[in-house]
C-alpha positions as CSV (number, residue, x, y, z in Angstrom):
1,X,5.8,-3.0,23.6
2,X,7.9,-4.0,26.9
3,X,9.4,-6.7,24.9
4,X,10.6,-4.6,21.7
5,X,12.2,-2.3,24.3
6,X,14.2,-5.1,25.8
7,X,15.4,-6.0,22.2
8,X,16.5,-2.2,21.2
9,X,17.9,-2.2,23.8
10,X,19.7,-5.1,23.7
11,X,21.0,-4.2,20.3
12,X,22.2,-0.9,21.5
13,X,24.1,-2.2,23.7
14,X,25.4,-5.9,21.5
15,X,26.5,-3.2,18.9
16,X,28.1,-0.3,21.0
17,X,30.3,-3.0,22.7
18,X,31.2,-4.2,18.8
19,X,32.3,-0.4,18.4
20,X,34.1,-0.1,21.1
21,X,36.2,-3.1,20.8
22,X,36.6,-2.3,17.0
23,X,37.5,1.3,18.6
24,X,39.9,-0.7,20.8
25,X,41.5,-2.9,19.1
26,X,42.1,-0.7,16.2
27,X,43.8,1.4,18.5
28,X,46.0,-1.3,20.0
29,X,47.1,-2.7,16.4
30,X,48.7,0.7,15.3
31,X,50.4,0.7,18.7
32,X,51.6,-2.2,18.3
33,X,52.7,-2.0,14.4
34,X,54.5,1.6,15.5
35,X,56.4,-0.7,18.4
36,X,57.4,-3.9,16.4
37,X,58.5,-1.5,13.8
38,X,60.8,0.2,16.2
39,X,62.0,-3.0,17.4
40,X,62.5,-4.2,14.1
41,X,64.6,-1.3,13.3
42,X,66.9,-2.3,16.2
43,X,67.4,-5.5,15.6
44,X,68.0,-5.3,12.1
45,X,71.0,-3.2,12.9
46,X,72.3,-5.9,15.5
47,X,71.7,-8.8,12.9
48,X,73.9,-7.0,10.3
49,X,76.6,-6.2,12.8
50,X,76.3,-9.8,14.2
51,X,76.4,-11.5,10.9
52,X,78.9,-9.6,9.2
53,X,81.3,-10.0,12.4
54,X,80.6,-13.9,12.4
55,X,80.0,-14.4,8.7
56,X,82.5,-17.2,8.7
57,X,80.5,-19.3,11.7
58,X,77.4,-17.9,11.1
59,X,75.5,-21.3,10.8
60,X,76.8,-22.5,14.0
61,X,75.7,-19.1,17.1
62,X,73.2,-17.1,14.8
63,X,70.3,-19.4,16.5
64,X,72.1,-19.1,19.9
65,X,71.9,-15.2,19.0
66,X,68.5,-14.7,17.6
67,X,67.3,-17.0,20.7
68,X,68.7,-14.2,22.7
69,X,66.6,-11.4,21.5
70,X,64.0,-13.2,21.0
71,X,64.1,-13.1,25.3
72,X,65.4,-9.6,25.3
73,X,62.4,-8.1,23.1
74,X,59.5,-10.8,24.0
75,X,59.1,-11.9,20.4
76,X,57.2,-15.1,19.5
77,X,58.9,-15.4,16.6
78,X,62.7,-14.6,14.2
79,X,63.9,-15.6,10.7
80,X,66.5,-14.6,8.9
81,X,66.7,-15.5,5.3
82,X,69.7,-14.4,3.0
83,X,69.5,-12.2,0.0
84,X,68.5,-15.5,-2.3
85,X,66.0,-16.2,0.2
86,X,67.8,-19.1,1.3
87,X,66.8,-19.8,5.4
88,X,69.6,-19.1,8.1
89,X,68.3,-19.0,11.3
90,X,64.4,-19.2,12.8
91,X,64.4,-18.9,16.6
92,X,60.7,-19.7,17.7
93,X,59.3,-19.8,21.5
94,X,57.2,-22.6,22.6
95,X,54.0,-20.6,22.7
96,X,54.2,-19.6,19.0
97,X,51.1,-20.5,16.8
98,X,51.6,-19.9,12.9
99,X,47.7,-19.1,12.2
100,X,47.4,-16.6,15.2
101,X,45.3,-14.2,14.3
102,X,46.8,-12.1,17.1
103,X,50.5,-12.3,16.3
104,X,52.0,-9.3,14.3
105,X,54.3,-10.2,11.6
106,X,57.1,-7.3,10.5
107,X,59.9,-7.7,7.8
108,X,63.0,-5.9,7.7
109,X,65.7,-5.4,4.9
110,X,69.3,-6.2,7.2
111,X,72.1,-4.5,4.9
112,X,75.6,-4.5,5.8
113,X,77.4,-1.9,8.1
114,X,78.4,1.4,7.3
115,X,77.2,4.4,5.6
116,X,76.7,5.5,1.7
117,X,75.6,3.8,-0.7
118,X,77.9,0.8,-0.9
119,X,75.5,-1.2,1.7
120,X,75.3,-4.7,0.7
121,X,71.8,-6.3,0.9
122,X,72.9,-9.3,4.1
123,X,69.3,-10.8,4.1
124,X,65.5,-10.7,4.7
125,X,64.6,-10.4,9.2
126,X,61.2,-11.7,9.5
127,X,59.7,-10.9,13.4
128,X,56.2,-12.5,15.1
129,X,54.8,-10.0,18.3
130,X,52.2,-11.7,20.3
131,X,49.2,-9.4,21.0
132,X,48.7,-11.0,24.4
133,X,46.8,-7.8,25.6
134,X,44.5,-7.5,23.1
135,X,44.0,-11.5,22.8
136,X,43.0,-11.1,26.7
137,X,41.0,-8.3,26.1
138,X,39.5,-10.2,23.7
139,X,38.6,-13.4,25.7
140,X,37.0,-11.3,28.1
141,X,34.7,-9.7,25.4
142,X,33.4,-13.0,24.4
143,X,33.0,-14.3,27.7
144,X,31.0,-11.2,28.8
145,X,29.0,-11.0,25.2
146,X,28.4,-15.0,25.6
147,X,26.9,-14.1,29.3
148,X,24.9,-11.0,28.3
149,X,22.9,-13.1,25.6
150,X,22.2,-16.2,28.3
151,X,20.7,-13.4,30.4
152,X,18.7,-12.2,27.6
153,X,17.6,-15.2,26.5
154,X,16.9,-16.2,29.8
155,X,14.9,-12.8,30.8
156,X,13.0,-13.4,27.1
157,X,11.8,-16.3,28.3
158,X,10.6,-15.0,31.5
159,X,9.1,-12.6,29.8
160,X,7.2,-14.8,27.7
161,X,6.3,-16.9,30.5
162,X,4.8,-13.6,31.7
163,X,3.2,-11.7,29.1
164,X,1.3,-15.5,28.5
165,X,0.1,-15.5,32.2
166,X,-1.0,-12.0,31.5
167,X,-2.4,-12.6,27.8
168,X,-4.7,-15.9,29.0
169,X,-6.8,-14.0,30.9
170,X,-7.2,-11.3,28.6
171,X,-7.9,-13.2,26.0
172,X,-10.9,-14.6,28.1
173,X,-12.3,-11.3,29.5
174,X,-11.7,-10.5,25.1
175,X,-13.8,-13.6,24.3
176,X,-16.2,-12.9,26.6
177,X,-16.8,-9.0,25.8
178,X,-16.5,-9.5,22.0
179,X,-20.0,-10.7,20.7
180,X,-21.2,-8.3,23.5
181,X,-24.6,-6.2,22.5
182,X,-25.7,-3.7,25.0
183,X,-28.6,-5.8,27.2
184,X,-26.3,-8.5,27.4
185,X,-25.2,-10.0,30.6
186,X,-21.3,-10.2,31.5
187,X,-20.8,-13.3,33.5
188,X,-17.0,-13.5,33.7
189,X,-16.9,-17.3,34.9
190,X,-13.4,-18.3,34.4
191,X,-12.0,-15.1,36.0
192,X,-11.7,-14.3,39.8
193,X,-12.9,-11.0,40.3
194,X,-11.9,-10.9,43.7
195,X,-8.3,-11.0,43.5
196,X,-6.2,-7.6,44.0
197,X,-4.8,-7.5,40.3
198,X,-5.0,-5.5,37.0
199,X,-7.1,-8.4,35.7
200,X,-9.6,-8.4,38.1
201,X,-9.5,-4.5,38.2
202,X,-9.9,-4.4,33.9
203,X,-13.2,-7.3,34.9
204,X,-14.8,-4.8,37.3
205,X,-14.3,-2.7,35.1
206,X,-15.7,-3.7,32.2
207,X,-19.2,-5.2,34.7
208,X,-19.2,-1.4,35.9
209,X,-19.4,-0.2,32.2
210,X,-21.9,-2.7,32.1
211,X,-24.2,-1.6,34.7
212,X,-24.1,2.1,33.5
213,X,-24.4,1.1,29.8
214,X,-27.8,-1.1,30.8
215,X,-29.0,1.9,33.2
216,X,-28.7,4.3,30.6
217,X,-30.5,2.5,28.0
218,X,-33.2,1.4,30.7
219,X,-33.5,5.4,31.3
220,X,-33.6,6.4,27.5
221,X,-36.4,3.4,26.7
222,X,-38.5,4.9,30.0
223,X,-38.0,8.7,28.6
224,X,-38.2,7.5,25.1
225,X,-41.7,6.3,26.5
226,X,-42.7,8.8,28.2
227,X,-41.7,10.9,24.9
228,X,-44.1,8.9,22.8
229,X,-46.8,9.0,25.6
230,X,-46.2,12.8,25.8
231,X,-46.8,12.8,21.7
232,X,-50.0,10.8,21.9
233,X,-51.7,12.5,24.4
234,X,-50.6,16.0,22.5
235,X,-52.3,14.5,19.3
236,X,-55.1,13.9,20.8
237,X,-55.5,17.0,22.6
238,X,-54.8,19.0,19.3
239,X,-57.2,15.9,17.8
240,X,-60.3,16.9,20.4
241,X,-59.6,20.4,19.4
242,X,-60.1,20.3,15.8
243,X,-62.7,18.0,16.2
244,X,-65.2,20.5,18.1
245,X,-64.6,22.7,14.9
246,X,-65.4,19.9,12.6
247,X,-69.0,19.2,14.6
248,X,-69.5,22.8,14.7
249,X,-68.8,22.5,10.6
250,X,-70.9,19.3,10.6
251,X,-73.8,21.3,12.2
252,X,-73.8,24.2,9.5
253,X,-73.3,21.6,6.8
254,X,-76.5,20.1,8.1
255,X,-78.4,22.7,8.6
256,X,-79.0,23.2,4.3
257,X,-79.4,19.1,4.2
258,X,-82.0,19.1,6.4
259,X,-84.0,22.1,5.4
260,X,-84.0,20.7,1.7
261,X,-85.3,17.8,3.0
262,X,-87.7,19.0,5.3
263,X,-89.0,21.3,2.1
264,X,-89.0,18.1,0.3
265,X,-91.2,16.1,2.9
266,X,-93.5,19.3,3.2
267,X,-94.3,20.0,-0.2
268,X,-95.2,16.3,-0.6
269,X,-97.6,15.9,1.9
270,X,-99.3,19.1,0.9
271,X,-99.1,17.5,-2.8
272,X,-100.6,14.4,-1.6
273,X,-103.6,16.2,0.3
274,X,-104.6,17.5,-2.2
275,X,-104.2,14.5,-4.4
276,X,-102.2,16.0,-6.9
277,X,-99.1,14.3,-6.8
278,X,-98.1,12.7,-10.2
279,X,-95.3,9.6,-10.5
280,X,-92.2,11.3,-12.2
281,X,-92.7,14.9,-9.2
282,X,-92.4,12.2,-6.9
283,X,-89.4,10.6,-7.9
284,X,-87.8,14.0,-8.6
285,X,-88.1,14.9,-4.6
286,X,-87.0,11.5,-3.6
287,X,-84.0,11.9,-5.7
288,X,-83.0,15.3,-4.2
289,X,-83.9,14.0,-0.5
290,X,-81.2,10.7,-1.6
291,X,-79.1,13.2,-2.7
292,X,-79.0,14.7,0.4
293,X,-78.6,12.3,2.5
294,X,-75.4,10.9,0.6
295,X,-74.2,14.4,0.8
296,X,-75.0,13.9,5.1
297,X,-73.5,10.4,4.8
298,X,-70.1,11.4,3.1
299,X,-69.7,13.8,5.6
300,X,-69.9,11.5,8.4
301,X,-67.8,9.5,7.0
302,X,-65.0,11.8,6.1
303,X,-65.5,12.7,9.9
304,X,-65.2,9.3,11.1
305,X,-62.1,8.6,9.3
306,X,-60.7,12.0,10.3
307,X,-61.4,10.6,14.3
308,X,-59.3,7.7,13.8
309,X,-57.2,7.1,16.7
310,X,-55.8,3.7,16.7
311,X,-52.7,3.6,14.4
312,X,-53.0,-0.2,13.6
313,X,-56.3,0.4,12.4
314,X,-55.4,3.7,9.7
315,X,-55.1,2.6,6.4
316,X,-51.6,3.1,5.3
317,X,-51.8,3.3,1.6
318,X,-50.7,5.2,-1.7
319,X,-53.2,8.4,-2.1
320,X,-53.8,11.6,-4.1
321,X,-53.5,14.8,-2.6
322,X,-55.9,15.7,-4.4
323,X,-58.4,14.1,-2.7
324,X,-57.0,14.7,0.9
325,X,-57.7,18.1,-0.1
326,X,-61.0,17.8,-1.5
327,X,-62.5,15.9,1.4
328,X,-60.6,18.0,3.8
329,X,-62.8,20.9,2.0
330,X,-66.0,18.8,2.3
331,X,-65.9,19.5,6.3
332,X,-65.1,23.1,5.9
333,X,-67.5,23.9,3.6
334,X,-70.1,25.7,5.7
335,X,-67.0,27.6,8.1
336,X,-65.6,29.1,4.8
337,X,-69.0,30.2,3.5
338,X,-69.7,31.8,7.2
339,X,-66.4,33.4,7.1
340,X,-66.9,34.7,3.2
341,X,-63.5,32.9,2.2
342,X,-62.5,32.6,-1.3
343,X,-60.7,29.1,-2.1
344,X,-58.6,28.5,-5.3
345,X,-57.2,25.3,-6.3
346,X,-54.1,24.3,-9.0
347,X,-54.0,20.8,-8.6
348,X,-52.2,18.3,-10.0
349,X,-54.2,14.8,-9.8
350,X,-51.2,12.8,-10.1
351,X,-49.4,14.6,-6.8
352,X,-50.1,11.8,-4.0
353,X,-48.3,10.2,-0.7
354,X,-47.7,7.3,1.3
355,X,-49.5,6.8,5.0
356,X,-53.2,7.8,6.3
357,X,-55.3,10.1,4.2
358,X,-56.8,11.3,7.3
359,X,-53.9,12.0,9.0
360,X,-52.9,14.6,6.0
361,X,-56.4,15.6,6.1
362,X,-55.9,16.7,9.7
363,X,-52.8,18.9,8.4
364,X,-54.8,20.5,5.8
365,X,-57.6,21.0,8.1
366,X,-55.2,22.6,11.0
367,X,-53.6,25.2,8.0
368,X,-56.7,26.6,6.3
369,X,-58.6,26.9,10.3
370,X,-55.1,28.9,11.2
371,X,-55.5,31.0,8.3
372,X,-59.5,31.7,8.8
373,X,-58.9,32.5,12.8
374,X,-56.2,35.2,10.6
375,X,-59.2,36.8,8.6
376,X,-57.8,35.8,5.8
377,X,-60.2,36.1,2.5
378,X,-58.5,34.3,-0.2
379,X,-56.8,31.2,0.2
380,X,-55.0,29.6,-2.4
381,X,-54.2,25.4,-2.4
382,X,-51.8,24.4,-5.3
383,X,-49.9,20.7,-5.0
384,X,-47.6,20.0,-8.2
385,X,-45.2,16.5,-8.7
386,X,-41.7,17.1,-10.2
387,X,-38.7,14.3,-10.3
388,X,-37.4,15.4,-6.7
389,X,-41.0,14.6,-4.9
390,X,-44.6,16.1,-4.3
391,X,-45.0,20.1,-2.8
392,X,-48.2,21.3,-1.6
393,X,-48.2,25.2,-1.0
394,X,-51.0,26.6,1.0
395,X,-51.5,30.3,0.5
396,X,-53.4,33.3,2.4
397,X,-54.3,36.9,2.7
398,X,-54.7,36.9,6.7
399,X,-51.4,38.8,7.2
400,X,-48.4,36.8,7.7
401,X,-46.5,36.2,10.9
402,X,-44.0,39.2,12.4
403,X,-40.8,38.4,12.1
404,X,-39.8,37.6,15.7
405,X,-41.9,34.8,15.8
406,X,-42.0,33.4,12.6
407,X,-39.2,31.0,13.6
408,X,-41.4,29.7,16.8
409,X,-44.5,29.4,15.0
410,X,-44.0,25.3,15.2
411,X,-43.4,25.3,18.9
412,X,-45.9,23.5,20.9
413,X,-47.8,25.8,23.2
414,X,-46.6,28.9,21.1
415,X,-49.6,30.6,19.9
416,X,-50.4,34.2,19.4
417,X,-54.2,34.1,20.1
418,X,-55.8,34.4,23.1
419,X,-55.7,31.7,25.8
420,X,-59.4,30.9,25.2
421,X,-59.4,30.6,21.6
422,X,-55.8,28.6,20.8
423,X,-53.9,25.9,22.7
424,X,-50.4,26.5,20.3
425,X,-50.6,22.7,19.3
426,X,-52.1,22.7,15.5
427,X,-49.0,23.5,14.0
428,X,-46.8,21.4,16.0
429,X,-48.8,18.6,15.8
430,X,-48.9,19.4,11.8
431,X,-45.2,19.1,11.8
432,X,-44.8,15.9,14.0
433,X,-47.4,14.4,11.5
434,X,-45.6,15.9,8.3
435,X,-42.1,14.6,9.5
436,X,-42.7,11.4,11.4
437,X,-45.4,9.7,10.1
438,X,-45.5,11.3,6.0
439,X,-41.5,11.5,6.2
440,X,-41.7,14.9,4.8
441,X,-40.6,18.7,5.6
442,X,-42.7,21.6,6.4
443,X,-41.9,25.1,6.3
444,X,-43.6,28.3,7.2
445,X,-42.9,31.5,5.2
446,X,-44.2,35.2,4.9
447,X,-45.2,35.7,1.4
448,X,-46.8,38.7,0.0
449,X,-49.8,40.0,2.4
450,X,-50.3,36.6,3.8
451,X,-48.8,33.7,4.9
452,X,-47.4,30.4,2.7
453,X,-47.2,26.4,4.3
454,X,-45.1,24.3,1.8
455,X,-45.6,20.7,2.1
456,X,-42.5,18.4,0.7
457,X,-43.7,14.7,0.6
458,X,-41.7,12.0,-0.8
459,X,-42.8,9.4,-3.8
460,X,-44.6,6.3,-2.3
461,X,-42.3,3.3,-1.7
462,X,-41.8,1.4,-5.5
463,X,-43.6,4.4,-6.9
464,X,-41.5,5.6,-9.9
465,X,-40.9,9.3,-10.0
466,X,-41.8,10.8,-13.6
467,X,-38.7,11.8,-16.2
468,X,-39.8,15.0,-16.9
C-alpha cells in the first residue's frame, strides 16, 4: 500500500512539473515570436534603407552592417537573400548552432523605401533568436527531474530492502499459523518474542489467541460433559420412574397368569385323586399353563429390553413401528384395563425406524401413561409412511393442555401434576430421545377434546422411500 503511494505520488508530481514546463515554455515561445517579430519589423526597414542607399557597394559593407545588428539586437543569426533568392550577406555569431531546437527563426519580406504601391520587392531577411532563458530553464528541469528519479529509485530500493525485513518474518509467523487446527501448539522458534517490535507484538499476539482459543474449547468439552452427564442421569431418573409403573403393570399382568395356572395345577391334582385324569385333559392344561408362561416370559423380556441402559449394548437396527407399539401395549395391558381405556389402532406395518426399539418403546410408553394420569378414555395410535418419512400420531380424550402451557409442555421439570405424582421429565426425555437419538421431530398439539403427539421419523439409512 505504502509503496503504491510513493509511486502516485511520484507520478503526480513527474507529470505536474511536465505541465508546468509545457505551461512555461509555451508561454515563453509566443513572447518570444511577438519580440523577434518586432525586431524583425525594424530591421527590415534598416536593411531596405541600407541597401537601397549602398546598392552600388552592397557586396563589399552589407556583412560589416548586418554584423552590427546582429550586436545591437543579440541575434545568433542574419541572411539576406535577394528577390531571386540569390545569397547576399549571412552574419552568424560564434555560438550559433543550425539544429538548435531553441533558436527562433523569423523571415521578413525587405521592400524598397517609400510609400504606395510602387515598393520594389529588395530581398528575403532571414533572423535566428537564441532562447537562452528557456534553454537554462530547461537544463535545470532535467537536472532536477534526473535527481528526483535517483532519489526515488534510491528510496524504492530502501523500501524494498524494508518491506523484505518486514515480510520474512511474517511470512514465518504465516507458515507457522497456517496448517494451525485449534489444540495445536504455536511454538514460534525462528522468531524472538522478546524484542520491543510489531513482530513480536503480532507473535504474542497470535500465542494469546492461542491460549484463549484452547481455554475455551477446554471449557466447552468440560460443560459439553457435564451436559451429557446432566442428560444421562435425567434419562435415568425419567428411566427409574417409568420403570416402577411397568413392575406395577408387570404385577397386574401376573396376577391372571398365575391364577390360570394355579387353577390349572388345582384341577389336576383333584383329577388325579380321584384317578380320573385321561391323556388328551392332561395335555390340554399343560398347554394352557405353557401358554402362560410364554405370555410371563414375553413380558419379561419386553421389560428387560425396555431396562437397557448401556448404549453400546442396544441394538441399533431397522424396525416396525408397529411392533414398538404392540410390545409397548403388551406392558400396559393390565394399567389400561384397570383404568377402563379404550385403544384403537390404524397401523401401517410397513411404517418403521432406525435405532433401539426399546428406546421408542419408552416414548410410547411415556405418551399413553401421560394421557391415562389425564383420565383419558379413548386413545387412538395411528402410524402411516408417505415419500417424505414415517408419522406416528397418538390421540386422547383426557382434555388437552391450556393454552399457556402448551408451549412448555417439553420443559424438563415442567409438569402440572402434583409434586408426588410427576417429576416433569417424561416428555422431555421423550423429545431428547425423538430428536437425538431417532433424528426425528415431536410436536404437541390440542386437538378436539384431547390431546395429539405426532411423531416424524426419518427412512432408515439405504432404505428406499416408496413412489407413491
Amino acid at each position: 500500500m505504502l509503496l503504491f503511494i510513493v509511486i502516485a505520488l511520484s507520478m503526480i508530481f513527474t507529470l505536474s512539473g511536465m505541465f508546468i514546463y509545457t505551461l512555461v515554455n509555451d508561454s515563453f515561445i509566443q513572447s518570444e515570436k511577438k519580440h523577434i517579430k518586432i525586431i524583425s519589423e525594424s530591421l527590415s526597414s534598416k536593411v531596405s534603407i541600407w541597401y537601397f542607399i549602398n546598392k552600388d557597394n552592397q557586396h563589399l559593407n552589407m556583412d560589416e552592417f548586418l554584423k552590427s545588428m546582429l550586436i545591437d539586437y543579440h541575434l545568433e543569426n542574419i541572411t539576406f537573400k535577394d528577390q531571386n533568392g540569390i545569397l547576399i550577406s549571412e552574419v552568424k555569431s560564434s555560438e550559433y548552432t543550425l539544429d538548435d531546437p531553441y533558436n527562433l527563426t523569423y523571415e521578413k519580406a525587405v521592400y524598397t523605401p517609400g510609400e504606395g504601391n510602387e515598393k520594389n520587392k529588395l530581398g528575403t531577411l532571414q533572423i535566428a533568436y537564441a532562447h537562452h532563458t528557456l534553454k537554462e530553464l530547461s537544463m535545470k528541469y532535467y537536472m532536477v527531474g534526473t535527481i528526483l528519479i535517483v532519489l526515488l529509485t534510491l528510496y524504492f530500493y530502501l523500501e524494498m530492502r524494508l518491506l523484505k525485513e518486514l515480510l520474512t518474518p511474517l511470512r514465518k509467523i504465516a507458515s507457522e499459523i497456517k496448517g494451525y487446527i485449534p489444540g495445536d501448539k504455536l511454538v514460534f522458534e525462528s522468531i524472538n518474542r522478546h524484542r520491543d517490535d510489531v513482530i513480536s507484538e503480532i507473535v504474542n499476539g497470535f500465542l494469546h489467541m492461542q491460549h484463549n482459543i484452547d481455554e475455551t474449547m477446554e471449557k466447552k468439552e468440560i460443560e459439553k460433559e457435564n451436559n451429557r452427564i446432566k442428560d444421562a442421569l435425567l434419562m435415568k431418573q425419567s428411566r427409574f420412574i417409568e420403570m416402577g409403573t411397568m413392575i406395577n403393570n408387570i404385577a397386574h399382568q401376573w396376577k391372571q397368569p398365575l391364577n390360570i395356572i394355579e387353577l390349572c395345577i388345582t384341577d389336576l391334582t383333584v383329577k388325579s385323586m380321584m384317578g380320573s385324569v385321561d391323556q388328551e385333559y392332561q395335555h390340554k392344561l399343560f398347554s394352557n399353563m405353557h401358554n402362560q408362561v410364554e405370555f410371563m416370559s414375553k413380558t419379561i423380556d419386553i421389560f428387560k429390553n425396555f431396562l437397557n441402559d448401556d448404549q453400546s449394548d442396544k441394538k441399533m437396527e431397522v424396525f416396525t413401528l408397529k411392533k414398538a407399539i404392540t410390545d409397548s401395549m403388551h406392558l400396559l395391558g393390565s394399567r389400561l384395563e384397570n383404568n377402563k381405556v379404550s385403544i384403537t389402532f390404524n397401523l401401517d406395518e410397513k411404517a418403521c425406524a432406525y435405532g433401539s426399539i426399546s428406546e421408542m418403546e419408552q416414548v410410547i410408553l411415556i405418551i399413553i401413561n401421560n394421557a391415562i394420569d389425564a383420565l383419558s378414555t379413548k386413545i387412538t395410535l395411528e402410524c402411516t409412511q408417505s415419500k417424505k418419512g414415517n408419522l406416528l400420531k397418538i390421540y386422547d380424550n383426557g382434555g388437552g393442555f391450556s393454552p399457556d402451557i402448551i408451549d412448555k409442555v417439553f420443559d424438563a421439570y415442567f409438569t402440572t401434576k402434583h409434586q408426588s405424582q410427576g417429576t416433569g421429565l417424561g416428555l422431555f426425555i421423550a423429545k431428547m430421545i425423538v430428536e437425538i437419538k431417532l433424528n426425528g421431530t415431536i410436536e404437541a398439539h390440542n386437538f378436539k377434546d384431547g390431546a395429539l403427539f405426532i411423531i416424524k421419523l426419518p427412512f432408515p439409512p439405504t432404505y428406499s422411500p416408496p413412489l407413491t
